[in-house]
DRENLO-767083 format. One record per atom (N, C-alpha, C): residue number from 0; residue in one letter; atom name; x, y, z. Coordinates in steps of 0.001 Angstrom, whole numbers, plus 500000, padded with zeros to 6 digits. Example, Ala and Ser with C-alpha at 12.3 -4.5 7.8 and 13.67 -1.06 7.14 Angstrom:
REM DRENLO-767083
   lokol   tipa   vexti       px       py       pz
       0      a       N   513190   494310   507800
       0      a      CA   512300   495500   507800
       0      a       C   513200   496700   507800
       1      s       N   512850   497750   507080
       1      s      CA   513670   498940   507140
       1      s       C   512900   500030   507870
***
This chain:
REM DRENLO-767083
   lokol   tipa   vexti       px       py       pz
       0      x       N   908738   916213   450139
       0      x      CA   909599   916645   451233
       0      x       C   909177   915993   452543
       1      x       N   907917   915755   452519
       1      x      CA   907208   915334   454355
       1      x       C   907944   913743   454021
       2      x       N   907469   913103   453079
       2      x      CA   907915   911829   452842
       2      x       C   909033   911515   453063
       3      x       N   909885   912414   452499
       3      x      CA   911158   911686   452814
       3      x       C   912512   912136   454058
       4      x       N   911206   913239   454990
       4      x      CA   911975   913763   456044
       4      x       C   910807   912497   457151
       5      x       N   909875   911645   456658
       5      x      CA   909646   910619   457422
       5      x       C   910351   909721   457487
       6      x       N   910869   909170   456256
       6      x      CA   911566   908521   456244
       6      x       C   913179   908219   456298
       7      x       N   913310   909454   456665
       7      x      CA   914994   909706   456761
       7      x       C   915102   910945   457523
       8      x       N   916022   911891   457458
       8      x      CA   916364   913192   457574
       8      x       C   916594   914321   456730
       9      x       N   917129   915678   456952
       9      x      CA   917531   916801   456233
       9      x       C   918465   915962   454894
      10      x       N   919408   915166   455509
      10      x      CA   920683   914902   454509
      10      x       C   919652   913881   453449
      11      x       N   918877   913219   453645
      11      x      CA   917878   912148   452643
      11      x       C   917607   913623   451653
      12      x       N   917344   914837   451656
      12      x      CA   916993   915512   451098
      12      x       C   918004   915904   450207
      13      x       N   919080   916491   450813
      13      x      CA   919682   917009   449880
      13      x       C   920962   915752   449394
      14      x       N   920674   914342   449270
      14      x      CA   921358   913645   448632
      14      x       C   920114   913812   447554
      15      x       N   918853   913597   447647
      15      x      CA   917866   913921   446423
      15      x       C   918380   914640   445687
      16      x       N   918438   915793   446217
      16      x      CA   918551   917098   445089
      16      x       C   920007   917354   444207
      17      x       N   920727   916592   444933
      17      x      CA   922289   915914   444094
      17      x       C   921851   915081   443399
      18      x       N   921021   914421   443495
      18      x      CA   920697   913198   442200
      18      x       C   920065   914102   441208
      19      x       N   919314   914829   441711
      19      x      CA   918415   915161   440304
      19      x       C   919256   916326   439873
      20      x       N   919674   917047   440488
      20      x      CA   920804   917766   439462
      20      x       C   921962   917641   438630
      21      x       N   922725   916409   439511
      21      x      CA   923766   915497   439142
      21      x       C   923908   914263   438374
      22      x       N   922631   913459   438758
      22      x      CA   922719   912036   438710
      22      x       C   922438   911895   436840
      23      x       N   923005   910996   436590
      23      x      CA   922592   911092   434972
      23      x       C   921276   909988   434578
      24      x       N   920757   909061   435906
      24      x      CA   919367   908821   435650
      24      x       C   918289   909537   435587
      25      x       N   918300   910952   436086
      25      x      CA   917604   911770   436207
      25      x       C   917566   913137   435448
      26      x       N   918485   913010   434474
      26      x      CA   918718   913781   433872
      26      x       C   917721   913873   432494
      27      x       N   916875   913140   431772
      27      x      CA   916155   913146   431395
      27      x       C   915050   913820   431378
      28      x       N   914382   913514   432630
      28      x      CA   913695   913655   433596
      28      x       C   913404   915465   433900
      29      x       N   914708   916199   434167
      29      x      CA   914843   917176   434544
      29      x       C   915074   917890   433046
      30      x       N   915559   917532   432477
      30      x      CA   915277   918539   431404
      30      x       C   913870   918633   430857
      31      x       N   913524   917548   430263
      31      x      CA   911826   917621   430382
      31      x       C   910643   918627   430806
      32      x       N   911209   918864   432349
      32      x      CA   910534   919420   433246
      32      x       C   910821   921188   433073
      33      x       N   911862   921094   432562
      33      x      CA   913047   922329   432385
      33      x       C   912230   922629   431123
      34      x       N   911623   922047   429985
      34      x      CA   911763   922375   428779
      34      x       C   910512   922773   429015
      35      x       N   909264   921917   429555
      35      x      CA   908354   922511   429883
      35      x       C   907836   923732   430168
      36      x       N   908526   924455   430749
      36      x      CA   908680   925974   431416
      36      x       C   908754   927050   430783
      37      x       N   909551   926603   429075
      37      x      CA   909456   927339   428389
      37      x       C   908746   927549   427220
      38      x       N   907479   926548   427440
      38      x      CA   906661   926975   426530
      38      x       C   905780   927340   426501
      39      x       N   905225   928327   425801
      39      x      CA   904689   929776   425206
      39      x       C   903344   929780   425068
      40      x       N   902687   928456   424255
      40      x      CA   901690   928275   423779
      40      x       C   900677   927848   425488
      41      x       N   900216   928552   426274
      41      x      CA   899311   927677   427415
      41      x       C   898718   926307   427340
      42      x       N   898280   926117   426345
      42      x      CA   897540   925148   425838
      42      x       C   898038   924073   425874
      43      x       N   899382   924189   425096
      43      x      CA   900669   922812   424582
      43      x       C   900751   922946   426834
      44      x       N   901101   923822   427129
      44      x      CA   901582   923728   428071
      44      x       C   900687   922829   429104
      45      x       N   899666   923220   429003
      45      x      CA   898729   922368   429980
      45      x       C   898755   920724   429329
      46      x       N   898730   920482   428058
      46      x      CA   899189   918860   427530
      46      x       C   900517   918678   427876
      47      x       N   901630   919521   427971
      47      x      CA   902582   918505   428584
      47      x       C   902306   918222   429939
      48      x       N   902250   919417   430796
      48      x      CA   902126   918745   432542
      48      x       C   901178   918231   432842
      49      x       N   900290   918982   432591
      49      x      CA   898502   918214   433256
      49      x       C   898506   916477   432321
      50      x       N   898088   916768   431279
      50      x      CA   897930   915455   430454
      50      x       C   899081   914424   430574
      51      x       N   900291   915276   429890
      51      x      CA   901250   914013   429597
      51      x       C   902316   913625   430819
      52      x       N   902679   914086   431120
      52      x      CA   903622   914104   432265
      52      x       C   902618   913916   433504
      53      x       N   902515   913786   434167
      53      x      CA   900665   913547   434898
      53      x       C   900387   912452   434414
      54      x       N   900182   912050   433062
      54      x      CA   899552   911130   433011
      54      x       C   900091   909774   432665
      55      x       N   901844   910091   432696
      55      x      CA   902549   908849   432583
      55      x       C   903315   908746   434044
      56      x       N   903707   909554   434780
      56      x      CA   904384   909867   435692
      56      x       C   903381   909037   436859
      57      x       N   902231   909380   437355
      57      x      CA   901901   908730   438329
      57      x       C   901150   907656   438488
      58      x       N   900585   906914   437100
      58      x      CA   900302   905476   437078
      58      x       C   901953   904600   437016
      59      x       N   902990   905277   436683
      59      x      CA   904012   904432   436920
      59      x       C   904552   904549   437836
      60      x       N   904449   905489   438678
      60      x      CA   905347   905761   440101
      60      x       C   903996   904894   441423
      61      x       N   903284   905676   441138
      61      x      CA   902452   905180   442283
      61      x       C   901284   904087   442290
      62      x       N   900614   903657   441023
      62      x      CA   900518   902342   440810
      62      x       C   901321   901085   440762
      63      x       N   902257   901479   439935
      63      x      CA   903068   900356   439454
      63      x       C   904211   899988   440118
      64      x       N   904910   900844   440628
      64      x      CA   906197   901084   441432
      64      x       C   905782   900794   442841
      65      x       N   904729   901772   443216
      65      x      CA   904761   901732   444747
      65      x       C   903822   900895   445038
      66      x       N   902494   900860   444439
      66      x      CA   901536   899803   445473
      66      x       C   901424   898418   444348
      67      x       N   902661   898431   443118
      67      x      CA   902704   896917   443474
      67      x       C   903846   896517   443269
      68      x       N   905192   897288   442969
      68      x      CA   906282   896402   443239
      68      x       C   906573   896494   444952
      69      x       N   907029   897514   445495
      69      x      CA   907277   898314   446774
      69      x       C   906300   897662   448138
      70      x       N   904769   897793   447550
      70      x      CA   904071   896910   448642
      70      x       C   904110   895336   448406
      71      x       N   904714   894685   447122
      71      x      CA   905008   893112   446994
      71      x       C   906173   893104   447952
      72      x       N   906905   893807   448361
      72      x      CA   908228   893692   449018
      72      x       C   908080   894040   450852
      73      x       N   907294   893921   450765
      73      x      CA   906860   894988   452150
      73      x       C   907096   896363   452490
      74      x       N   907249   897332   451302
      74      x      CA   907043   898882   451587
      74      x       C   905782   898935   451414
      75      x       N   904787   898461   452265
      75      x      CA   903455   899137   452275
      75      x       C   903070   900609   452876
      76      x       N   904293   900716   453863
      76      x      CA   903951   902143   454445
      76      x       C   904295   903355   453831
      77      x       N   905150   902788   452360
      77      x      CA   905311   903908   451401
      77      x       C   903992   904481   450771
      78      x       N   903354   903126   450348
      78      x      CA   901869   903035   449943
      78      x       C   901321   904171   450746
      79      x       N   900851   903750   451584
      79      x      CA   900114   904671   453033
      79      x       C   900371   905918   453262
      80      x       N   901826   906564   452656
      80      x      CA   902569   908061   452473
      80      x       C   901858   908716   451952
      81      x       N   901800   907763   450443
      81      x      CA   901737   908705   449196
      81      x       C   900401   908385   448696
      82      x       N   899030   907695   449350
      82      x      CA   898034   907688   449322
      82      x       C   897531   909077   448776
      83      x       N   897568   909935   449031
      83      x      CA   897130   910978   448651
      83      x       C   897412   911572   447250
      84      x       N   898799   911523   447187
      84      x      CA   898906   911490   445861
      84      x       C   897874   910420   444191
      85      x       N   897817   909279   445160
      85      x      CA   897003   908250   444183
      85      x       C   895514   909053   443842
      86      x       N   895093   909793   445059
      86      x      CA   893523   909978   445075
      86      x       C   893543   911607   444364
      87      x       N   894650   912156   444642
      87      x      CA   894805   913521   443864
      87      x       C   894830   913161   442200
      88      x       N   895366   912379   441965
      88      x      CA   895610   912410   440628
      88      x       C   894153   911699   439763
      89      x       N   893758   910429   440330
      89      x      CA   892195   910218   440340
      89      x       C   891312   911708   439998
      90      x       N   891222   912045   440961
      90      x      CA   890233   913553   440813
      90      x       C   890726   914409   439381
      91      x       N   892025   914620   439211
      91      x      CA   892898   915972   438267
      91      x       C   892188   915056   437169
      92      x       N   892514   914035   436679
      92      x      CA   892779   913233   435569
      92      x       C   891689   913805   434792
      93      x       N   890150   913401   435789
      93      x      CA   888829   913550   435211
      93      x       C   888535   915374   434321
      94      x       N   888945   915913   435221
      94      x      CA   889234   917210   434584
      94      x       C   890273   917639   433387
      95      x       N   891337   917079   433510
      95      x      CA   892734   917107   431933
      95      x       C   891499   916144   430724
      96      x       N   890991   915416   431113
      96      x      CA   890629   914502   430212
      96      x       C   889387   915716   429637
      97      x       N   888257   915570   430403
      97      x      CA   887408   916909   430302
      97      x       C   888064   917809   429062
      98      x       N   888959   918312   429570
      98      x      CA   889168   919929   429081
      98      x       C   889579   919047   427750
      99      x       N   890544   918212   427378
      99      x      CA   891328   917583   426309
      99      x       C   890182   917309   425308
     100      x       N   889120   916585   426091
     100      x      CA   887772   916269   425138
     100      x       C   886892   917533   424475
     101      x       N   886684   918686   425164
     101      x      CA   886289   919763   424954
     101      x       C   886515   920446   423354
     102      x       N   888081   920583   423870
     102      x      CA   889073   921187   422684
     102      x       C   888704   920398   421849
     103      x       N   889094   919474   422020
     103      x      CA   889078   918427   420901
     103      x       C   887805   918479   419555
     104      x       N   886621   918309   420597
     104      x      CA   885321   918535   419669
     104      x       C   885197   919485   418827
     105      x       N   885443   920351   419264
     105      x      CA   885476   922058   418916
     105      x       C   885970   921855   417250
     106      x       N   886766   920995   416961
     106      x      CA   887171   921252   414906
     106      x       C   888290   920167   415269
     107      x       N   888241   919813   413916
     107      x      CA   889124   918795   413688
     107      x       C   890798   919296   413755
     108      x       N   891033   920732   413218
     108      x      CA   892262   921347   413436
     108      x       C   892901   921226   414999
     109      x       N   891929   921345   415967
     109      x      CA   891980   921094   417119
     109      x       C   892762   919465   417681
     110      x       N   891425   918941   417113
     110      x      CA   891761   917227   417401
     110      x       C   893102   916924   416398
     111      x       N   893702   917871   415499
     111      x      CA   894925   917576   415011
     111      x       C   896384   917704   415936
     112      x       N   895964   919117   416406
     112      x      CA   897115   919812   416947
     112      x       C   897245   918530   418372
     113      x       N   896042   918697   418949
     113      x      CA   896213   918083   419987
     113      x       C   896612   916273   419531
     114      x       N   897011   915606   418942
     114      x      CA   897035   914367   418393
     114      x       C   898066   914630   418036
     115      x       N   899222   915893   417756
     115      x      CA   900455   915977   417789
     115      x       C   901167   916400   418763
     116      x       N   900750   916901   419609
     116      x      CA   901414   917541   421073
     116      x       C   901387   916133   421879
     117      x       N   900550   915588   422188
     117      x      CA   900150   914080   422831
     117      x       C   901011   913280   422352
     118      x       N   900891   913127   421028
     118      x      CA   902365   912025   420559
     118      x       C   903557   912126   421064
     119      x       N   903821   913723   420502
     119      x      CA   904824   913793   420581
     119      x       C   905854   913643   421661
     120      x       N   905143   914603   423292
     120      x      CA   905257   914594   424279
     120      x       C   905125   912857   424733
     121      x       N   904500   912658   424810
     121      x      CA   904133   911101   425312
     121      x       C   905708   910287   425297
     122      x       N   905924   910503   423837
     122      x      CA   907616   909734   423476
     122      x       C   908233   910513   424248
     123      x       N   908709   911719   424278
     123      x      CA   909700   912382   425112
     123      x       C   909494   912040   426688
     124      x       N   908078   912122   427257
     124      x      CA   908134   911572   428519
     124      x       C   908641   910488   429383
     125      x       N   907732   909411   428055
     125      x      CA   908532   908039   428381
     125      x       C   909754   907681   428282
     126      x       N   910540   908891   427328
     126      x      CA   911675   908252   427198
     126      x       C   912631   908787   428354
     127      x       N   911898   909873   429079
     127      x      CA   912412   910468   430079
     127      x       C   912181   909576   431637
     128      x       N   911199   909098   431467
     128      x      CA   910989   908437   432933
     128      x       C   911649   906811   432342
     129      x       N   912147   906414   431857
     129      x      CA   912784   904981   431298
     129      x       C   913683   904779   432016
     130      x       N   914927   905496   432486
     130      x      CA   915583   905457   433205
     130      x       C   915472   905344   434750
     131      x       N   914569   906061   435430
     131      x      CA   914281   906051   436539
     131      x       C   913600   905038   436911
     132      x       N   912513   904613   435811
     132      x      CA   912019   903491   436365
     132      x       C   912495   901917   436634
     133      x       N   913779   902384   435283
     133      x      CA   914520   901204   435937
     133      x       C   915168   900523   436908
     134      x       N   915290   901816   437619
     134      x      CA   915437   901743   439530
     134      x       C   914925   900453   440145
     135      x       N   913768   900799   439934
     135      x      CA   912634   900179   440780
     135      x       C   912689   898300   440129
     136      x       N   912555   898571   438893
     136      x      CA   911134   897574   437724
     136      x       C   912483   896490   437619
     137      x       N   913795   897512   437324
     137      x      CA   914862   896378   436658
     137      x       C   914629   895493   435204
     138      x       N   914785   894233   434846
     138      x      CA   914636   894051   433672
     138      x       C   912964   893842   433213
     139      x       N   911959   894172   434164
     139      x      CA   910880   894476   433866
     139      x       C   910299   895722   433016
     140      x       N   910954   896514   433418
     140      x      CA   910946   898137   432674
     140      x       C   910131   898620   431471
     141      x       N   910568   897917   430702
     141      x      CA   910268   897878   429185
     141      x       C   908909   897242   428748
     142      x       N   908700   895891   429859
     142      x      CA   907047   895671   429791
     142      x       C   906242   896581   430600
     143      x       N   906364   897011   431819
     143      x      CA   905849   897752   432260
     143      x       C   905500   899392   432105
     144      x       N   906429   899491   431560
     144      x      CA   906340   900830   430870
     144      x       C   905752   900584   429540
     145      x       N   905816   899402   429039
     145      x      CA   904487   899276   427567
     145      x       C   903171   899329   428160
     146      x       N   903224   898511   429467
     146      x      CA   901371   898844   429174
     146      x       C   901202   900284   429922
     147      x       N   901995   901105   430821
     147      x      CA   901306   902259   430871
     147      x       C   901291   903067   429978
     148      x       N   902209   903046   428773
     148      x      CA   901970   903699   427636
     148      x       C   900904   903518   427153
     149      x       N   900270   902258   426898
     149      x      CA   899056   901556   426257
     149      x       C   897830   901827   426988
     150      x       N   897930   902141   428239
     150      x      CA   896598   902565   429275
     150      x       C   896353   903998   428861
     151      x       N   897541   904789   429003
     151      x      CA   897553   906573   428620
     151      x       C   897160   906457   427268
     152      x       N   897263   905806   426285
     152      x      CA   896542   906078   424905
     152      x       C   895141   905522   424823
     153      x       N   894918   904768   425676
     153      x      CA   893403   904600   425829
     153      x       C   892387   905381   426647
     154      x       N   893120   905890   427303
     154      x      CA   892617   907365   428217
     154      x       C   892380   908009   426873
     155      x       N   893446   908367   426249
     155      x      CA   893464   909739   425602
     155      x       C   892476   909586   424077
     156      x       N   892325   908536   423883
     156      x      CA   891377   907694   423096
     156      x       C   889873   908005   423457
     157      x       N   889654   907597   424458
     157      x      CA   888231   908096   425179
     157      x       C   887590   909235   425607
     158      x       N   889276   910139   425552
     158      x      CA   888971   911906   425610
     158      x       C   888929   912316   424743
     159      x       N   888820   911321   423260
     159      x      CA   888335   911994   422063
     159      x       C   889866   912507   420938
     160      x       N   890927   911697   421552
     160      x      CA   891928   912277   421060
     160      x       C   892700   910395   420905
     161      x       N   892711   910418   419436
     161      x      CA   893658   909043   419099
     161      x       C   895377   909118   419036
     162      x       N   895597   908472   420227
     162      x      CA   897299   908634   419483
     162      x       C   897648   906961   419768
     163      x       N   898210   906787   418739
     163      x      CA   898853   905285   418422
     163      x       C   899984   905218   418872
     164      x       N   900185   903485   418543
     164      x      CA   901393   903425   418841
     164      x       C   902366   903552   420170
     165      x       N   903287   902315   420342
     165      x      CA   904086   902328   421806
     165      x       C   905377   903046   421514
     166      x       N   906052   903956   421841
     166      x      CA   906868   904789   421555
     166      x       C   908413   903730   421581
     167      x       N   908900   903899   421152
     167      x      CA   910559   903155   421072
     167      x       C   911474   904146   422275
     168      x       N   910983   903696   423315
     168      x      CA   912017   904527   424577
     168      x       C   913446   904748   424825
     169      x       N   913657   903830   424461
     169      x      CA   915091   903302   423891
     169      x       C   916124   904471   423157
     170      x       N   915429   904405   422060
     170      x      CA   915761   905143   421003
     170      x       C   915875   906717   421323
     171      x       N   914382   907011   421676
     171      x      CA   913770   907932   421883
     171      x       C   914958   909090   422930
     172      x       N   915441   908163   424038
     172      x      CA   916156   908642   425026
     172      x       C   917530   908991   424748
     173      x       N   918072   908205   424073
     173      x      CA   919211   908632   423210
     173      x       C   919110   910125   422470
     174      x       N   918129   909874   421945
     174      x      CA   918058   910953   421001
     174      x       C   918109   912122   422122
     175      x       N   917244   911925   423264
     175      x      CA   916717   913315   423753
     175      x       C   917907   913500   424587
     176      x       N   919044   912784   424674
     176      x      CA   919984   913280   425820
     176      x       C   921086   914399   424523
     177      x       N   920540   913809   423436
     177      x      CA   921504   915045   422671
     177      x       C   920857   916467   422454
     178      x       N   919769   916811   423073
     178      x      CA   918556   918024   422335
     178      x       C   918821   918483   423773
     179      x       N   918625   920334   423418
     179      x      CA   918817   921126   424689
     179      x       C   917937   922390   424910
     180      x       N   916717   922201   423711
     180      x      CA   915596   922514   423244
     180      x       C   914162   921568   423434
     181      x       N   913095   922313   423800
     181      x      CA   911983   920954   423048
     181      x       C   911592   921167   422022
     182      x       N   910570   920751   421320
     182      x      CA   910238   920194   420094
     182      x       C   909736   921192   419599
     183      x       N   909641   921579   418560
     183      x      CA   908860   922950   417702
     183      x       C   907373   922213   417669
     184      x       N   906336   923113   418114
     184      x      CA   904939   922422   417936
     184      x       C   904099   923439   417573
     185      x       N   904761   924507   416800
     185      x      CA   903793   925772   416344
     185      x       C   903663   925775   415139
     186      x       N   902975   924161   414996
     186      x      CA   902158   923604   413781
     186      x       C   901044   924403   413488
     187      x       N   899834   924910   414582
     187      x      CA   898971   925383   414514
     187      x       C   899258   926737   414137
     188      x       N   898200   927018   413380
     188      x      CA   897985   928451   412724
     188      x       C   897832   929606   413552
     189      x       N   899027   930541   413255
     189      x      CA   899617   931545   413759
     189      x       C   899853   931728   415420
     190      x       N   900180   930202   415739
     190      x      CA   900656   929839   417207
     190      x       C   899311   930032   418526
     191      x       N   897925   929836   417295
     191      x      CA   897430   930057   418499
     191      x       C   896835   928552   419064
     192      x       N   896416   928152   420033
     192      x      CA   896112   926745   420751
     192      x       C   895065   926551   420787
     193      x       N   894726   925690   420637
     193      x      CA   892956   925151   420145
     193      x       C   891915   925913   420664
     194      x       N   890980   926263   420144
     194      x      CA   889591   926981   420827
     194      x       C   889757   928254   420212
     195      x       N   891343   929076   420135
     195      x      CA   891192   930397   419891
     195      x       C   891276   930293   418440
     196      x       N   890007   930561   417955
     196      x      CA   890865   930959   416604
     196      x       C   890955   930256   415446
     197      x       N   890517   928795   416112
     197      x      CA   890424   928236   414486
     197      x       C   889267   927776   414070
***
């Protein structure tokens, strides 16, 4: 909100909030965020926002987008905005990764569940931010959004949790503009989330 009442006015705002309610690039995006909300399990819940969404969302917005397409162009003072955001997410990361590694050790049922929530989510994310980023990236998109896929599985690799594979975004997004649900992930035994219980 400070950002973009710097950079514009009241009306910069609520043409935003017409896009993301309206706009059908963003519609992805917002259901995602929507679907998030309703799930049950804390655990799954903290891997979609903290881990996955977090962890694809702001190496592509604010690495990739802003301090190097945006500052190649001369929006450096966007850079300079949203600085904070870069150094917030730095700090969170070390902690999602932490806690992800934790669970993880704890039993292999653990390092299962979590190696399916991560997948799974990961594809739905990316296939959710694909669109938006094409804003920015244009016919770059598709490489650039491979290697932050490929950086987030090497994170999540080092937190003790393997997930393969570059997701088919493409595909993926199609699919998810027909689903008005998220994904059933109460794989784990009797819905409870790693640590409790197994």
């Amino acid at each position: 909100t400070r950002v973009g009442l710097l950079l514009g006015s009241v009306e910069v705002l609520d043409d935003a909030k017409k896009s993301w309610v309206e706009d059908d690039t963003w519609q992805g995006l917002r259901r995602l965020v929507e679907d998030s909300m309703v799930v049950q399990d804390p655990f799954e819940l903290f891997v979609v926002q903290n881990v996955v969404l977090d962890g694809l969302l702001y190496p592509l917005v604010y690495e990739t987008i802003i301090d190097d397409v945006l500052s190649a162009q001369g929006g450096t003072s966007v850079a300079m905005l949203t600085q904070f955001m870069t150094d917030w997410f730095a700090e969170t990361k070390k902690w999602a990764d932490a806690t992800v590694k934790i669970a993880a050790a704890e039993s292999p049922e653990n390092k299962a569940i979590l190696a399916k929530w991560i997948g799974e989510w990961r594809d739905l994310a990316a296939a959710a931010l694909l669109p938006v980023a094409r804003i920015a990236l244009g016919d770059r998109t598709d490489e650039l959004m491979g290697e932050v896929v490929q950086q987030f599985n090497a994170r999540m690799t080092n937190a003790g949790v393997a997930v393969q594979g570059k997701p088919d975004v493409e595909r993926i997004y199609c699919a998810a503009n027909q689903r008005r649900h998220p994904p059933d992930h109460r794989g784990h035994r009797s819905g409870q989330a790693p640590g409790r219980g197994e």
